[in-house]
C-alpha positions as CSV (number, residue, x, y, z in Angstrom):
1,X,0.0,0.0,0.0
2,X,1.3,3.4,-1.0
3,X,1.0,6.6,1.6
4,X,-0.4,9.1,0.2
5,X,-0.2,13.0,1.0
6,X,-3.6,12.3,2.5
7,X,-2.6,9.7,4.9
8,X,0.1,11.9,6.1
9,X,-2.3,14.5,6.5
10,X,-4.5,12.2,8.5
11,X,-1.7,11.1,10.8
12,X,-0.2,14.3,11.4
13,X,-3.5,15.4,12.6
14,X,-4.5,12.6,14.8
15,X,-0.7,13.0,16.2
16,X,-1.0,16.4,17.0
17,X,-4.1,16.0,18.8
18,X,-3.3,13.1,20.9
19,X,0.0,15.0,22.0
20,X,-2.5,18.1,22.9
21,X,-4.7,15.7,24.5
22,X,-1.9,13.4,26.5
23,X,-0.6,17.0,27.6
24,X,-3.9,18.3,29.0
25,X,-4.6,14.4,30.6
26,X,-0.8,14.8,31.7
27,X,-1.2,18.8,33.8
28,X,-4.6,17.5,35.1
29,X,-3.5,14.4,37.0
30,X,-0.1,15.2,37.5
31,X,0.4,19.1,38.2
32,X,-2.5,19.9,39.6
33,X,-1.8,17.1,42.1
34,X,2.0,18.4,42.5
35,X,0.9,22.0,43.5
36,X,-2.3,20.9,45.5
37,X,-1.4,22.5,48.8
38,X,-0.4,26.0,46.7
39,X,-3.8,25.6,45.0
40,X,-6.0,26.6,48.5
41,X,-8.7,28.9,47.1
42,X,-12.0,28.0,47.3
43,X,-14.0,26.7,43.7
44,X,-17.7,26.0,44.3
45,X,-18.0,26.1,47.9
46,X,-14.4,23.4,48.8
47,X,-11.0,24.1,48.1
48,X,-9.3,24.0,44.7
49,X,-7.3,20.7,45.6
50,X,-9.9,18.8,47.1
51,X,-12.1,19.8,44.3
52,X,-10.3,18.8,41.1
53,X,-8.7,15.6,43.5
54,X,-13.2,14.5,44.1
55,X,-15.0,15.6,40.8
56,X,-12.9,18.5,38.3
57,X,-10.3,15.8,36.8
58,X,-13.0,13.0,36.1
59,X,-15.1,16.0,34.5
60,X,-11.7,17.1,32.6
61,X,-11.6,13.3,31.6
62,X,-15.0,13.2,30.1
63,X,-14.3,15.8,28.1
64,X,-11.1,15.0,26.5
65,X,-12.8,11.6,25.6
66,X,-15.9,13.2,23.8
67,X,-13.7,15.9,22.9
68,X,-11.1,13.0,21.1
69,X,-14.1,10.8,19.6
70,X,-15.9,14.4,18.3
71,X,-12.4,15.2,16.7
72,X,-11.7,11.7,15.0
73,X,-15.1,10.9,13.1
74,X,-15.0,14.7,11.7
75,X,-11.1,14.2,10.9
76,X,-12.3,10.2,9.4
77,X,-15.2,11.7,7.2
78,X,-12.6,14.6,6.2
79,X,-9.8,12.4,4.9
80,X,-12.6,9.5,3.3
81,X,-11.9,6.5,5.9
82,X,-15.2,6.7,7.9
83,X,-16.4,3.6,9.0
84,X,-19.9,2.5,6.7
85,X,-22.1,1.5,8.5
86,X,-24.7,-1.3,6.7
């Protein structure tokens, strides 16, 4: 099989947004937890740290997965290799 300009297209994109999206997955869990005592202002009634520790990363998590699935069937009908279904 030959690769095409439009395969590398493809690839390059789904690259660059896993990298964006790794990056985000990678501040959220580990950062945020790094620098949870310097994070003590209050968000919705509890402290920052508790916060994002109980509820704010599994939200952030959600969205990077419908975020990611959103991206890839737009980026697969774009470049023609959408699944059919029957």
């Amino acid at each position: 099989m030959q690769i095409t300009d439009n395969h590398r297209r493809y690839w390059s994109k789904t690259l660059n947004i896993t990298a964006v999206l790794l990056s985000i997955w990678f501040v959220v869990t580990f950062v945020v937890s790094y620098f949870a005592r310097d994070l003590s202002f209050n968000f919705f009634g509890w402290p920052f740290s508790f916060w994002m520790g109980a509820q704010g990363s599994l939200i952030i998590y959600v969205a990077i997965i419908w975020f990611y699935a959103n991206y890839m069937n737009k980026l697969d009908i774009e470049h023609g290799v959408a699944e059919v279904e029957e």
